[in-house]
Structure formats: structure tokens, C-alpha cells
C-alpha positions in Angstrom: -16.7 18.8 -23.2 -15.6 19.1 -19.5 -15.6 22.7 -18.7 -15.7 23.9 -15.3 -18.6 26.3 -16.6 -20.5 23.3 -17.4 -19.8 21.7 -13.9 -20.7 24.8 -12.3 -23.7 26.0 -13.6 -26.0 23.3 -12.1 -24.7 23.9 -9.1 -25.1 27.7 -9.1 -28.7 27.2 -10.0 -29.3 25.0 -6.9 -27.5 27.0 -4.8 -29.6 30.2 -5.6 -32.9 28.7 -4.4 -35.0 30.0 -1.8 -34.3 27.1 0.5 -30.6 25.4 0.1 -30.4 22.0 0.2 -28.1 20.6 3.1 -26.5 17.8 1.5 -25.4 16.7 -1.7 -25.8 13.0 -2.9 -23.7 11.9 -5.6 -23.5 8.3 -6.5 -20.4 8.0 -8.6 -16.9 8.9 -7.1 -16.4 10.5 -11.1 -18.9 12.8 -11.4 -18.0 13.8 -8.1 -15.1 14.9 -9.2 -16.5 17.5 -11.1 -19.3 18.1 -8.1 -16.3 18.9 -6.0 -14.8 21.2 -8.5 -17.8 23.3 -9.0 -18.5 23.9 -5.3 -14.6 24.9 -4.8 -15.2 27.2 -7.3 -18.4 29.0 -6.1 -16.2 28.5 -2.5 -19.4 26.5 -0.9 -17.9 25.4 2.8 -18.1 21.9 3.0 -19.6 20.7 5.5 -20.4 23.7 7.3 -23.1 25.0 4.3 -23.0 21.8 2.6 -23.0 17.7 3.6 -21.2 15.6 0.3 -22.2 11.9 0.1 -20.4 10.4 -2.5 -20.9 6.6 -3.2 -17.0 5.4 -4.3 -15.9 2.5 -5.4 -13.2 0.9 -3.8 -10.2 0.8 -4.8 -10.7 4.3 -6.3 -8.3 6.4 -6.0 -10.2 9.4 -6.2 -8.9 12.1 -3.9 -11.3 14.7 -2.8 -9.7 18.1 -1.5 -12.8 18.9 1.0 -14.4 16.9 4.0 -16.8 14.0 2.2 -19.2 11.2 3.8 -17.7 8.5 2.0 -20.2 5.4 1.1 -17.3 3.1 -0.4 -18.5 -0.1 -2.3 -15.7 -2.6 -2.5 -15.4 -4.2 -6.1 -13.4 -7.2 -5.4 -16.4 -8.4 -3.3 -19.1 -8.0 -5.7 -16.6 -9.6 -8.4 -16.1 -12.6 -6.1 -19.9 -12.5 -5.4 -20.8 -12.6 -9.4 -18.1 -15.2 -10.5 -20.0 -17.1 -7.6 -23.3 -17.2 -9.3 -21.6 -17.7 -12.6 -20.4 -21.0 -11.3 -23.2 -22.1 -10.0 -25.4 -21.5 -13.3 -22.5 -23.2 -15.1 -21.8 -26.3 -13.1 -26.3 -26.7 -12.9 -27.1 -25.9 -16.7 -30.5 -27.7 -16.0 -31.1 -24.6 -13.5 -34.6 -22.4 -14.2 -33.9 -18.8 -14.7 -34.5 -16.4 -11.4 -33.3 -12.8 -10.3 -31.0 -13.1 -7.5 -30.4 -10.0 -4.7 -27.2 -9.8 -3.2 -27.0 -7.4 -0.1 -24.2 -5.1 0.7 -22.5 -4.5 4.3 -21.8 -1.2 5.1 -18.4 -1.4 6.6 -18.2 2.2 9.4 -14.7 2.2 8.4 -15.8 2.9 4.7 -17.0 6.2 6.3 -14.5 8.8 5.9 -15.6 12.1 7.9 
């Protein structure tokens, strides 16, 4: 169940030892959600007492109500990217397997301060 208690209590737990992290890294825009929540509630000044990273996915449509480093990853263009491959392994049957990388640009305008 998604209680704020639940959400919370991690966070309390971190926050009470000896040394405080600075930042935060969370790497889905969801569970940030309740991330965000939690340090509302325990009234954490973001960024002042704490940096939040949160890796998003673009489009995402996740509103956060405090200052966030946002690390968006744009969907479409990892879609595109895959139906790519898919063709290629389609139209060359004959192909051997093999693990492919594909690399990601960090667009600065993905960076929300």
C-alpha cells in the first residue's frame, strides 16, 4: 500500500545519521514522487539541506513541487533507436547474434534547476 508512513520512514532513518547525505539520487521520475512527498513532509529544504537528482522520462508529466536536477531521458529516441535495430535484424536474418550499446546525449536543456 502507498502510505506516506511508508514513504517516510526511509527517509527519516537516513536523515537521522551522523553525517547527512547531500544529495539524493533517484532513478525513476515515480518513485520520486513519493521521495518528494516524504521530504515535504519531514519539511527537508530542497536544495539548501538537500540536492534531488531524479532521472525522468520524457514526456513525463511528473510535476515536482520543490527545486530538482532533472536527468530527463527522451523515450521517443530510444523507441526510434530500438525499432532501428529491429529492422536491421529483420531485413539480415542470416545476422550472428551480438549485444549492441547505444549511448545517450545529455541535452543541458534536460537540466531543470
Amino acid at each position: 500500500p502507498d502510505h506516506p508512513a511508508l514513504r517516510t520512514a526511509p527517509l527519516q532513518q537516513l536523515w537521522r545519521q551522523p553525517l547527512r547525505p547531500q544529495a539524493i539520487f533517484i532513478n525513476d521520475d515515480i518513485q520520486a514522487k513519493g521521495v518528494v512527498q516524504g521530504l515535504l513532509a519531514m519539511q527537508v529544504r530542497v536544495p539548501q539541506d538537500l540536492l534531488v537528482i531524479v532521472r525522468t522520462n520524457r514526456p513525463s508529466g511528473v510535476f515536482f513541487p520543490l527545486p530538482i536536477v532533472e536527468l530527463a531521458l527522451n523515450l521517443e529516441s530510444v523507441a526510434d533507436h530500438l525499432l532501428g535495430l529491429l529492422r536491421e535484424v529483420i531485413a539480415n536474418p542470416s545476422l550472428p547474434p551480438s549485444t549492441r550499446q547505444y549511448s545517450f546525449q545529455l541535452d543541458s536543456s534536460a537540466i531543470s534547476p
